[in-house]
MIPA-151291 format. One record per residue (C-alpha): z, y, x. Coordinates in steps of 0.05 Angstrom, whole numbers, padded with zeros to 5 digits, always signed. Each point is the difference from the previous one (the first is absolute). Layout:
<nodes>
ZYX/...
</nodes>
This chain:
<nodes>
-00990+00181-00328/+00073-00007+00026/+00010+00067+00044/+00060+00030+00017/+00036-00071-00043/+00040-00016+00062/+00049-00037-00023/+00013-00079+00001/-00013-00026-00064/+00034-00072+00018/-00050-00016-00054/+00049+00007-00049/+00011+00047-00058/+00037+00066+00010/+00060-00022-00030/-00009-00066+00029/+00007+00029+00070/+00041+00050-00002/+00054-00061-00025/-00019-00034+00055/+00008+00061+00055/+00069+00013-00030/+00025-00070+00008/-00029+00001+00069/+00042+00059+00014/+00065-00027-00040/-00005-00059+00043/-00008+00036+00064/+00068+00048-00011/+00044-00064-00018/-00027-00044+00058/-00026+00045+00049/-00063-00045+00024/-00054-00028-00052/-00060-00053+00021/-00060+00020-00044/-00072+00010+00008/-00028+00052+00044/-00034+00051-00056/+00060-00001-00045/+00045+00018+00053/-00049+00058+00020/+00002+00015-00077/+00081-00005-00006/+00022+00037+00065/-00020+00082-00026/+00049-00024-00054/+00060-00024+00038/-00011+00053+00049/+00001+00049-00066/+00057-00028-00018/+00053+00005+00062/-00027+00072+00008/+00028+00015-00075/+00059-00040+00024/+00015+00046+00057/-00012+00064-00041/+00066-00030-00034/-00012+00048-00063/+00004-00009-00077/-00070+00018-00008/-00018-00063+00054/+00057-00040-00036/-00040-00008-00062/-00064+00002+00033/+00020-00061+00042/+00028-00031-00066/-00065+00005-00043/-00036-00031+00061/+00055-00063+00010/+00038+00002-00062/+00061-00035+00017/+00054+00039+00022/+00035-00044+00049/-00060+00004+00032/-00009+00075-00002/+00074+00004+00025/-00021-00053+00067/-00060+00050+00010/+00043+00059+00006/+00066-00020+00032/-00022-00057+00049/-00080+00011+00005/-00017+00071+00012/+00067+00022+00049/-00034-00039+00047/-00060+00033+00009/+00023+00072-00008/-00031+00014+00077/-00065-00018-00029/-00052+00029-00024/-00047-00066-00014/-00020-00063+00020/+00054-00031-00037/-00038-00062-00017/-00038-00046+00056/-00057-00057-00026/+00000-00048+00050/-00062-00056-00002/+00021-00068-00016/-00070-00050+00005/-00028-00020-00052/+00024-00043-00061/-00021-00071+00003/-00021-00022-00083/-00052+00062-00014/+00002+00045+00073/+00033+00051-00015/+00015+00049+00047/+00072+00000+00003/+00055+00068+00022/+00074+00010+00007/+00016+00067-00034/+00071+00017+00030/+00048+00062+00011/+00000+00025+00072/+00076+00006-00001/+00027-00059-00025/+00078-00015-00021/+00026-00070+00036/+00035-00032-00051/+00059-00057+00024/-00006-00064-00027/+00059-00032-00024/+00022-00073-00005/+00047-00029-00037/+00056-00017+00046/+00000+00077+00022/+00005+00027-00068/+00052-00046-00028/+00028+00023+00067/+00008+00072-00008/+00023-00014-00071/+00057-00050+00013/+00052+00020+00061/+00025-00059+00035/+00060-00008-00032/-00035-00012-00072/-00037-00052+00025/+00051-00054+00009/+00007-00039-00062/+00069+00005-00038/+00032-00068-00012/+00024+00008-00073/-00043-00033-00043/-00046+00033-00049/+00022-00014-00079/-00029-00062-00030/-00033+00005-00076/+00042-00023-00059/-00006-00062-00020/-00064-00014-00056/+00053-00031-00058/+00019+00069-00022/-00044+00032-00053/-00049+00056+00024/+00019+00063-00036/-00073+00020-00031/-00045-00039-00042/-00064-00021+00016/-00025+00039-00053/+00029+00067+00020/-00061+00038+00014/-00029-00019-00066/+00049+00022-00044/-00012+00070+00014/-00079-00016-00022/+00014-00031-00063/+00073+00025-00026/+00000-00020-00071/-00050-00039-00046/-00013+00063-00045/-00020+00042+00051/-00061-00051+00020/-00030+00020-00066/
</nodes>
């Protein structure tokens, strides 16, 4: 009999899913909003919501904590400076599951797992960053004319076989 076994076995192994939970909650810190089923984003929010409270303890201790958990620093480093500041006037609830219908190949019940407090991010084009890196007055083209190649009757100065001379230097030392 299965009592007290309450949690969601995602009928995989336990290694199995506690990769998958971790990627869940990798993914959710770098984008902020995940589509996934239903049950694994009931299984993956106690972890992310874990996770931002180690982040706003901002300690050594939940440092390396956090980093056995995500193991990737960058990411460990987005948790703590970006993530958690913005939910230092809260206690919990910093994850939301919001129904999404149901999927159409096999019906699965599908969930957006996202962060209540969200960072916008600007999108930039092109135009607007070759913009900002180029004042106006770079932009207009000089009219001196760019140097033109030499002409192909002189002699190249390296061999062809100059990368294989330093495999085979001398016929003795093939032997």
């Amino acid at each position: 009999m299965r009592h007290r076994k309450c949690r969601r076995s995602l009928n995989r192994f336990t290694s199995w899913r506690r990769a998958t939970l971790i990627s869940l909650s990798k993914n959710l810190l770098i984008s902020q909003s995940i589509r996934t089923t239903s049950t694994k984003a009931k299984s993956a929010k106690p972890l992310v919501e874990k996770l931002i409270t180690l982040g706003k303890r901002n300690n050594l201790a939940s440092r390396r904590e956090a980093f056995s958990i995500l193991q990737d620093r960058s990411l460990v480093q987005l948790l703590f400076s970006e993530i958690a500041p913005r939910f230092n006037n809260q206690d919990s609830g910093f994850c939301r599951i919001l129904p999404l219908g149901f999927r159409r190949g096999d019906g699965a019940d599908l969930a957006i797992l996202e962060l209540t407090q969200k960072i916008e991010k600007k999108k930039k084009t092109k135009k607007s960053e070759e913009a900002q890196a180029k004042p106006k007055e770079e932009i207009t083209k000089p009219s001196v004319k760019p140097a033109t190649k030499p002409p192909l009757t002189e002699k190249p100065t390296r061999k062809f076989i100059g990368g294989l001379r330093k495999i085979f230097k001398k016929e003795r030392d093939s032997l």
